[in-house]
C-alpha beads as a LAMMPS data file, in Angstrom:
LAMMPS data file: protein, C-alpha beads

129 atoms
128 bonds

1 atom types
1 bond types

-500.0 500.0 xlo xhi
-500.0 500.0 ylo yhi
-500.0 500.0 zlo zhi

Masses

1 110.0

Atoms # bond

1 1 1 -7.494 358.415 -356.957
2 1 1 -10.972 359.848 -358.170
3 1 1 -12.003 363.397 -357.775
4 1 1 -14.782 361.586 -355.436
5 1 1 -12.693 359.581 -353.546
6 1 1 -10.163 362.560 -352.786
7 1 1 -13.483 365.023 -351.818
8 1 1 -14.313 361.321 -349.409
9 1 1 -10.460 361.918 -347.741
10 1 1 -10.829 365.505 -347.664
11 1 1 -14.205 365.250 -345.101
12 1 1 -12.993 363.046 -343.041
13 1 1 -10.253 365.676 -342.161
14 1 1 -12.412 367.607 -342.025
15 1 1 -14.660 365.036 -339.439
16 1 1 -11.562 365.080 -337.675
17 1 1 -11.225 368.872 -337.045
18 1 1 -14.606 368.417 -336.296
19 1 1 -13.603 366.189 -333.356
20 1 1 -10.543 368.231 -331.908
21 1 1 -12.523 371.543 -331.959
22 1 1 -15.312 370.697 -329.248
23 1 1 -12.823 368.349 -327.323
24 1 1 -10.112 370.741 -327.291
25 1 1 -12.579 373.141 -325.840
26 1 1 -14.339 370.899 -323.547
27 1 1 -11.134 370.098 -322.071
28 1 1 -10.297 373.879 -321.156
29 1 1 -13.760 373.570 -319.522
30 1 1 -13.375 370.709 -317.653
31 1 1 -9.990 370.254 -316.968
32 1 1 -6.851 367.818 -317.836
33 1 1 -8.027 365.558 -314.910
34 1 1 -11.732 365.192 -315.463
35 1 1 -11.110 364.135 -319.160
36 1 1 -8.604 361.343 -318.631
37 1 1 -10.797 360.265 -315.379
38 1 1 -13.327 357.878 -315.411
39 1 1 -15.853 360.481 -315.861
40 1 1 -18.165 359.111 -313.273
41 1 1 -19.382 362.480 -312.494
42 1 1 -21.397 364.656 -314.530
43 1 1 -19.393 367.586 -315.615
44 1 1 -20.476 370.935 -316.021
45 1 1 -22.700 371.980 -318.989
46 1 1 -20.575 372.795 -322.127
47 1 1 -20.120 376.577 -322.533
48 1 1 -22.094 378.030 -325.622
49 1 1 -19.524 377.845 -328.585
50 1 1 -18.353 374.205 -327.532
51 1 1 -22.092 373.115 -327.239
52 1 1 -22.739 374.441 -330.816
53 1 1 -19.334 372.801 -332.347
54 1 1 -20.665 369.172 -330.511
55 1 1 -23.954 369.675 -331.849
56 1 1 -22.201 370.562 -335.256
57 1 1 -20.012 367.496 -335.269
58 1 1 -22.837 365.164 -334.152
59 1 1 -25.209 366.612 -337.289
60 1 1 -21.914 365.979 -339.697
61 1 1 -22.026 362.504 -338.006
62 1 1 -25.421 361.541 -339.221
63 1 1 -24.922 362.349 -342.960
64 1 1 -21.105 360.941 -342.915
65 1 1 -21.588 357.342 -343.044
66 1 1 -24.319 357.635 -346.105
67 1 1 -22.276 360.342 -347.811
68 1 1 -19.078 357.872 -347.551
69 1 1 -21.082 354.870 -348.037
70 1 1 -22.627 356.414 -351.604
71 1 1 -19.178 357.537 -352.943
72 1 1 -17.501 354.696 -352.135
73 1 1 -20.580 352.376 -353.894
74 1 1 -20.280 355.040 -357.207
75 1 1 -16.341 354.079 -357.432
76 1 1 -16.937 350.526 -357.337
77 1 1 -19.450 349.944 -359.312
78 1 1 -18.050 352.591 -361.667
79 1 1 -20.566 355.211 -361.842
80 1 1 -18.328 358.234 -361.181
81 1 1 -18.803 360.900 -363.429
82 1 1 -19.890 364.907 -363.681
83 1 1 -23.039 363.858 -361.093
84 1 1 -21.068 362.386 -358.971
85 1 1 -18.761 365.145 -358.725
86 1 1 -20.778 368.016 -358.171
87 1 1 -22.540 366.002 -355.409
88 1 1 -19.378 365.430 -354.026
89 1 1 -18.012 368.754 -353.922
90 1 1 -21.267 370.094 -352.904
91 1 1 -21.630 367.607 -349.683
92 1 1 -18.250 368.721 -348.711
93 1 1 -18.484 372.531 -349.323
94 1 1 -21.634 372.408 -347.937
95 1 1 -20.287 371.058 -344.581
96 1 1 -16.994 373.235 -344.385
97 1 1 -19.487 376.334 -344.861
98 1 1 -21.690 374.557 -342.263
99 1 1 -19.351 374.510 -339.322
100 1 1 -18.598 378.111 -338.869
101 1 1 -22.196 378.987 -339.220
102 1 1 -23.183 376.935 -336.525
103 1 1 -20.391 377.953 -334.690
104 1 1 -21.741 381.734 -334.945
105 1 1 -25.118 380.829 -334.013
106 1 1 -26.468 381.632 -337.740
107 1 1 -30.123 381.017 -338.344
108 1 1 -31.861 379.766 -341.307
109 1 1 -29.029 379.976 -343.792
110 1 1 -27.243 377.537 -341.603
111 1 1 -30.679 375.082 -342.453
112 1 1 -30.304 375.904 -345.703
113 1 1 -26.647 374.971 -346.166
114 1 1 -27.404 371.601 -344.751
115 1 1 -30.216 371.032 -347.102
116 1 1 -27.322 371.705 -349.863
117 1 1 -25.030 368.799 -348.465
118 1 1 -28.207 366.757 -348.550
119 1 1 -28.666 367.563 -352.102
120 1 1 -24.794 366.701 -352.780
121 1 1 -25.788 363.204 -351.226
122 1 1 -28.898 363.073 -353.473
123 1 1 -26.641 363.731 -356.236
124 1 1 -24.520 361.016 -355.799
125 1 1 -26.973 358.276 -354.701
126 1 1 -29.083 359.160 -358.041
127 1 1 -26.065 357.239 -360.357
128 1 1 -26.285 354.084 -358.292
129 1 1 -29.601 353.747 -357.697

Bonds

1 1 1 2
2 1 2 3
3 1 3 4
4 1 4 5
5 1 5 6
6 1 6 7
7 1 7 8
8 1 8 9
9 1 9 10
10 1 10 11
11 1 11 12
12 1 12 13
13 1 13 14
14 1 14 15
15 1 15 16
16 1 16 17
17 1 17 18
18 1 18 19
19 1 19 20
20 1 20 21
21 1 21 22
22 1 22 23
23 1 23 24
24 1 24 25
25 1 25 26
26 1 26 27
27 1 27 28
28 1 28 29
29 1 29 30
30 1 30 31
31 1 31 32
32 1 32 33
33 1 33 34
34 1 34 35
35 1 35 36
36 1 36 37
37 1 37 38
38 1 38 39
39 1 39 40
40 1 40 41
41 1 41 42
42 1 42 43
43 1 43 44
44 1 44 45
45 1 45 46
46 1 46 47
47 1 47 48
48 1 48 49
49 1 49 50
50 1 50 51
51 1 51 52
52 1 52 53
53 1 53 54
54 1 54 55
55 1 55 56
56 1 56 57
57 1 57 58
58 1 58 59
59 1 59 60
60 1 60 61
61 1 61 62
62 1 62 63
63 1 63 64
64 1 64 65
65 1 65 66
66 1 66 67
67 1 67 68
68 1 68 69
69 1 69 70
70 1 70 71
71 1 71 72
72 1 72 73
73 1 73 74
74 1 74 75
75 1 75 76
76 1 76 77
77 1 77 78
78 1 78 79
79 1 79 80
80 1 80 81
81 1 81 82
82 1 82 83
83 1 83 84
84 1 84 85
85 1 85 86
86 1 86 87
87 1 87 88
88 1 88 89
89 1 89 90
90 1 90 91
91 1 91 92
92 1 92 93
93 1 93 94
94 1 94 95
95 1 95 96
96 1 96 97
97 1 97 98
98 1 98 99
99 1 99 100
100 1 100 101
101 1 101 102
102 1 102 103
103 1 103 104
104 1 104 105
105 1 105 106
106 1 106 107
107 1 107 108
108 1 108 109
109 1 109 110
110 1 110 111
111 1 111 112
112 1 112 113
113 1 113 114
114 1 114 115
115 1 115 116
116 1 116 117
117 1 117 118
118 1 118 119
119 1 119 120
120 1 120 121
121 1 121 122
122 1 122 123
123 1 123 124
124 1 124 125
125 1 125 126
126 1 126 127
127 1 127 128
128 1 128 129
């Protein structure tokens, strides 16, 4: 398997973790019975660190699918190479760095960190285009 495609299988454990954290959470919040209910009722506002990890996991959401989609195009049409690889490895550091420093509440740097993963995507897209 390519560098690329192992950096691809490495963020979506990482998407993953990024599901369990909030709904693990949530769930202390909210209780057992509420989640595997029907959830007709509102439930309560999300306390401040699970709000920030769903907000976190919905941002890694909206660059997943093109990140994923841009890798897996590169291998295909085989234009994998040392462009393709930092943008991969950037993408993903990028949004293991990003997690934690929403998490914390972290201003600023946290914007800048996601501007990196967009670069990463940038960097792979550029070879296919």
């Amino acid at each position: 398997m390519s560098f690329e495609l192992t950096v691809l299988a490495w963020t979506l454990v990482l998407a993953l973790v990024q599901v369990l954290l909030p709904a693990l959470l949530r769930n202390g919040e909210t209780g057992i019975g509420y989640n595997a209910g029907p959830r007709d009722a509102p439930a309560p506002p999300p306390r401040k660190l699970t709000g920030r990890l769903m907000r976190a996991q919905s941002n890694l959401f909206e660059t997943l699918p093109v990140f994923a989609a841009a890798i897996l195009i590169a291998h295909v049409v085989g234009r994998e190479g040392a462009q393709t690889h930092m943008g991969a490895l950037l993408y993903f550091v990028a949004r293991v760095v990003y997690l934690p420093l929403y998490a914390a509440g972290v201003p600023f740097l946290r914007s800048l960190v996601w501007m990196v993963s967009l670069v990463g995507i940038i960097l792979v897209l550029v070879p296919i285009i």
